[in-house]
N, C-alpha and C positions, 0 to 999 in steps of 0.2 A: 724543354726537353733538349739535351746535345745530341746531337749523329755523330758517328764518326766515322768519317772517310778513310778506308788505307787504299793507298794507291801502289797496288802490286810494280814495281818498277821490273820491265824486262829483264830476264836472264841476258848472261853475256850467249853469245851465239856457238854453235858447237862448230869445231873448227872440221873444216874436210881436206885435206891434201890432194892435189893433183900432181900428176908429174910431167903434164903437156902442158902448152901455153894456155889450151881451152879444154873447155867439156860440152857439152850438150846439156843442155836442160832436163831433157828427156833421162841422157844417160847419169846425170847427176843424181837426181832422184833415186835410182838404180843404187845407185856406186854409193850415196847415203845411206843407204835400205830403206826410202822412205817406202817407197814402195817393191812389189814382188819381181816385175814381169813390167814390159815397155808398154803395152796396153793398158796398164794400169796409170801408168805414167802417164800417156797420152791425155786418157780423158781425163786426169785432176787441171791439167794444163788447161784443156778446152775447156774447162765449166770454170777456169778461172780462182781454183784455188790455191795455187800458187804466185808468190811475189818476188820480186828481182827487184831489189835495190827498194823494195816502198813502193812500187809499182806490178800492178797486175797483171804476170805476163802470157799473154795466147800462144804464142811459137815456141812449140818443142823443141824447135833446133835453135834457139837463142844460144846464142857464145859466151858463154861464163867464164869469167878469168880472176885470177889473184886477187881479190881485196871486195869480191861483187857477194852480196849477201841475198840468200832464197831464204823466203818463208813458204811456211808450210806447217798448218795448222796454226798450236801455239810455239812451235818448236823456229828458231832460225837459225842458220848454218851458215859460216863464213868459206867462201872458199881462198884455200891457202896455197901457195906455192913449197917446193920442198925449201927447207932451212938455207939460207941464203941468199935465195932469190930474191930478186922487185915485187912485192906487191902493189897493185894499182890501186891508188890515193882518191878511188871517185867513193869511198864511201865513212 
């Protein structure tokens, strides 16, 4: 008997635009629409279903800048600086 495996390979990540140097974690979510309301934000954060960079992150106020990538569910989001600008090389 064959199996056959497919191995869904990730989507490219949805890009988000900032026009600060940073964002907030909390307010990222926000400004994505992951979510509705900063409460709601808070607690995906605390129960840990959010990722920064491949990593699981607990602090709301984390500093998100140019080139730093959030997950969040199956969906990932890059964030972008406007046309231009440096993006930062840590990902």
């Amino acid at each position: 008997m064959k199996i056959r495996v497919r191995v869904k390979r990730p989507e490219k990540p949805v890009l988000v635009e900032i026009t600060s140097d940073f964002i907030r974690l909390d307010a990222f979510l926000k400004y994505a629409s992951c979510v509705s309301t900063g409460g709601e934000a808070k607690i995906l954060i605390q129960q840990g279903d959010v990722k920064v960079n491949g990593e699981t992150e607990y602090q709301r106020g984390k500093k998100l800048r140019p080139g730093d990538i959030v997950a969040y569910g199956k969906t990932r989001y890059r964030v972008t600086a406007p046309s231009g600008e440096k993006q930062n090389e840590s990902s």
